[in-house]
C-alpha positions, 0 to 999 in steps of 0.5 A: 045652233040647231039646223034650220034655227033662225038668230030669233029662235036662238035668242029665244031659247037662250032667255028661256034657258035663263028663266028656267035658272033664274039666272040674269047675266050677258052673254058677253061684256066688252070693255072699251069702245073704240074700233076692236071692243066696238067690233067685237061687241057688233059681232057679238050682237048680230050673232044673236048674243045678249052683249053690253059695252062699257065705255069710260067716255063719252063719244064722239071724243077726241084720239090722239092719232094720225089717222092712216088706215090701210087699204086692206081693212075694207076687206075685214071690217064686218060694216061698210064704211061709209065714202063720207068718213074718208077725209083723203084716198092716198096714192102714194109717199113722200120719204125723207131722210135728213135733206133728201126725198122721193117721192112714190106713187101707186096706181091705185088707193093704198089706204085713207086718211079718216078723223078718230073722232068721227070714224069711232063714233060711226063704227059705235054707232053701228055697234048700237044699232046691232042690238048691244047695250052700250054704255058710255061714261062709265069705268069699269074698276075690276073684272074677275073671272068667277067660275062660270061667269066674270064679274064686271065692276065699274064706277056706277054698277056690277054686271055678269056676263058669260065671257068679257073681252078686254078692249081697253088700249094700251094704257089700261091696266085691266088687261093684268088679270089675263097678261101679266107681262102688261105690268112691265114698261117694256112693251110700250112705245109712245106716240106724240103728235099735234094737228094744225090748221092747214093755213097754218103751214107753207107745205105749199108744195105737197100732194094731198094724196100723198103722206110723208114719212120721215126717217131718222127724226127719232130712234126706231121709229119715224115722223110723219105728216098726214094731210086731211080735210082742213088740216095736218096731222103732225106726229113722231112716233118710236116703237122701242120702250126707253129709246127717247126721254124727251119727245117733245123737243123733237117735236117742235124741231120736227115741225119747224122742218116741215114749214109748221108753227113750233107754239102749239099742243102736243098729245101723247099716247103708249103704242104696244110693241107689237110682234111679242109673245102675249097671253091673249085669253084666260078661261073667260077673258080675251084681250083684242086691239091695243090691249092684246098688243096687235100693233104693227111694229113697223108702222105703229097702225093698230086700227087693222089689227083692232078691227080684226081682231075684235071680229076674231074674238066675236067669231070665238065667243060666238062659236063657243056659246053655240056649241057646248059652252066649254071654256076651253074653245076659247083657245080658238081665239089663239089659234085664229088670231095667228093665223090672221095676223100674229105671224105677220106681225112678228114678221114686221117686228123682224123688219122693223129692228132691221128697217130702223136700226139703218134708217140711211141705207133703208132711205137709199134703199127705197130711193134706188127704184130697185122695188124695194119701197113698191115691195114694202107698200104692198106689204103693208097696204094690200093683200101681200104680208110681211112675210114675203116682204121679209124673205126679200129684204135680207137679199136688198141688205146684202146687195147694198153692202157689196155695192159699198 
């Protein structure tokens, strides 16, 4: 963009760019809807770029998802999000392991509990109102890079764009044409859960600005119980590919244990594991979100990670397009993307094989008020990183050992 050019000017000039050529495409394409490809497509069109969204549902629809997201992601998040999205602030959680419990408390929000549904559908609604194409109920079957521009297939059309960012989930498969390590199961948990009316429950006894997360429920991994507006979110989730077979038995234990109704519907869905080495980018594709695996391997929360990294990847396209149109830019998305958020994730990866290998000792070690859980909720929560969390983690193992 030329000194002084306006975003209309820049608009302009690309149209007529195009005229010239006789040529019809869009700057970019993004595949999926949901908080990264939203994201990346609202970037994108308020940077002044020519951008269509394809979605294969329709929303407002349902996600299976407990609905956490950090405190932190108010400092990322290119749009406000509105004080009527948040159905509860949470000040603190309730940990548990076999029959005992604590209880920690902060002194400010360490991150809100939203519904799927309507936070998605907020967050596309915006991406619309910033100039994108947004189609809904329409699946796209293949993308395939092609020179100078990708081609987008789908049920009812082909489209051609500049760059197309994939931003399907964990369980699409389009993400193959950039990161052929998808094809392996290796690299995806699972999550199941269920959502109960909260006169439906005898958790008579619980905060609702408290969370509760319970250790040792399954491998790797943890249960939790999320109070919103009306109702509970009641889930397990186990981040290591192969660890549990049967789920839904644990489930229904799970819920028996917290006072709930065992009868009832149970949702699932991959998690990515994440803190692995991906391939994120091709010479006209980038991968964000679930997609690209930016999950956080301690907790299982993407909704951050999809967030900043469809910002990322809107910064990137917009950068490329505005200087002189090499595709080899595109590495930038690398570059940024770890520099954000793909050491800390590896990082966690680190604590989570070590958190969830000993879930009894890493219990005790919370419950000891040595500074241990305060440590790790900033970790998580505020602007700290797990990075630091790590360096101090090892020492807190090792002073428990020699006080065996």
């Amino acid at each position: 963009m030329n000194p002084g050019e306006t975003t209309t000017e820049k608009l302009s000039s690309r149209f007529y760019a195009r005229a010239l050529r006789g040529d019809k495409m869009y700057d970019v394409i993004v595949i999926g809807g949901g908080p990264s490809g939203s994201t990346a497509a609202r970037v994108s069109a308020r940077n002044g770029l020519t951008t269509l969204l394809v979605e294969k549902e329709q929303f407002p629809r349902y996600k299976p998802c407990g609905g956490g997201i950090p405190e932190r992601i108010f400092d990322i998040c290119d749009c406000s999000i509105p004080p009527s999205l948040c159905e509860n602030d949470i000040f603190g959680v309730r940990l548990e392991c076999g029959s005992e419990r604590f209880e920690q408390r902060c002194d400010r929000r360490i991150g809100v509990l939203v519904s799927r549904a309507e936070f998605d559908d907020y967050l596309l609604q915006q991406t619309a109102a910033a100039g994108t194409v947004v189609h809904c109920e329409e699946r796209v079957t293949d993308v395939v890079e092609d020179g100078p521009s990708v081609t987008v297939r789908t049920n009812k059309s082909t489209y051609r764009a500049r760059f197309a960012v994939i931003a399907e989930g964990a369980q699409g498969v389009l993400k193959r044409r950039v990161d052929e390590s998808a094809r392996s199961r290796d690299v995806n948990g699972f999550c199941l859960t269920t959502e109960i009316d909260s006169s439906r429950s005898g958790m008579t006894d619980r905060r609702r600005d408290v969370i509760t997360i319970t250790l040792g429920i399954v491998p790797h991994g943890y249960g939790w119980v999320f109070p919103h507006n009306g109702f509970y979110s009641v889930g397990i989730g186990f981040f290591l590919p192969g660890v549990l077979k049967e789920p839904k038995p644990i489930l229904r234990h799970y819920l028996k244990h917290s006072g709930f109704p065992e009868k009832i519907r149970m949702r699932g869905h991959a998690i990515p594991r994440g803190g692995l080495r991906r391939r994120l980018v091709s010479s006209r594709l980038l991968l964000t979100g679930d997609a690209a695996g930016f999950v956080d391997p301690l907790t299982g929360e993407g909704i951050y990670y999809a967030v900043y990294s469809g910002r990322t990847a809107g910064e990137v396209i917009t950068s490329v397009l505005d200087g002189n149109g090499e595709t080899g830019h595109l590495a930038s998305y690398l570059s940024l993307a770890r520099r954000r958020f793909t050491r800390k994730l590896w990082c966690s990866r680190i604590a989570a094989d070590l958190l969830y290998r000993m879930p009894e000792r890493s219990f005790r070690l919370a419950a000891s008020r040595n500074g241990f859980f305060d440590l790790l909720l900033t970790a998580h929560s505020m602007k700290s990183n797990y990075g630091s969390f790590l360096s101090k983690l090892f020492p807190f193992y090792f002073r428990s050992f020699l006080a065996r």
